[in-house]
C-alpha positions in Angstrom: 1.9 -6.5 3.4 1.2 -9.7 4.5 -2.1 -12.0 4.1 -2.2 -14.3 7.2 -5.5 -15.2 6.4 -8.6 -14.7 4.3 -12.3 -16.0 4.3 -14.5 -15.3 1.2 -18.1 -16.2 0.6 -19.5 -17.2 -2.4 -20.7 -13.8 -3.1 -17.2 -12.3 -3.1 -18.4 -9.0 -3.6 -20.0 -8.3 -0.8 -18.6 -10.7 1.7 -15.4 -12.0 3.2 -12.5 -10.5 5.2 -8.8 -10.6 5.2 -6.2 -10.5 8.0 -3.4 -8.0 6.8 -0.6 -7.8 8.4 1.7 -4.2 7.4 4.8 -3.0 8.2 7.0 0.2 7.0 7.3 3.5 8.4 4.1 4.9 10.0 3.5 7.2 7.1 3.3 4.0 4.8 1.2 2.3 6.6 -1.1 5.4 6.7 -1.0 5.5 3.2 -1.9 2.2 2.9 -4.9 2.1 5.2 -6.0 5.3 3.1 -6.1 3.5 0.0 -8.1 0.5 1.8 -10.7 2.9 3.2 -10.4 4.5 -0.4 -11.8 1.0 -1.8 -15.0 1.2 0.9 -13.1 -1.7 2.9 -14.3 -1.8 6.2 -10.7 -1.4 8.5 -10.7 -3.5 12.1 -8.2 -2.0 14.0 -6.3 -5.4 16.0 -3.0 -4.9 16.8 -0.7 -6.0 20.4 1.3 -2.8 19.6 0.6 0.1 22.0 0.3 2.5 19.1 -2.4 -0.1 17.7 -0.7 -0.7 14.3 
């Protein structure tokens, strides 16, 4: 996983975002997004891929 970029607010708990960039096999990367969702992250899907990861 890679951070390309990040913006947090001063209240850090409950504002900011992070642009993520993953790679690995799809079942990874499922995993991953999982555990994201698991932390009540909000997920923006954004991808130039045609399977949109």
């Amino acid at each position: 996983m890679n951070i390309l970029a990040a913006l947090l607010g001063a209240n850090a708990r409950d504002d900011g975002w992070f642009d993520l960039e993953l790679r690995g096999p799809a079942q990874q990367i499922q995993s991953a997004l999982i555990d994201l969702n698991d932390l009540d992250l909000e997920i923006w899907q954004g991808s130039d891929r045609p399977d949109g990861w």
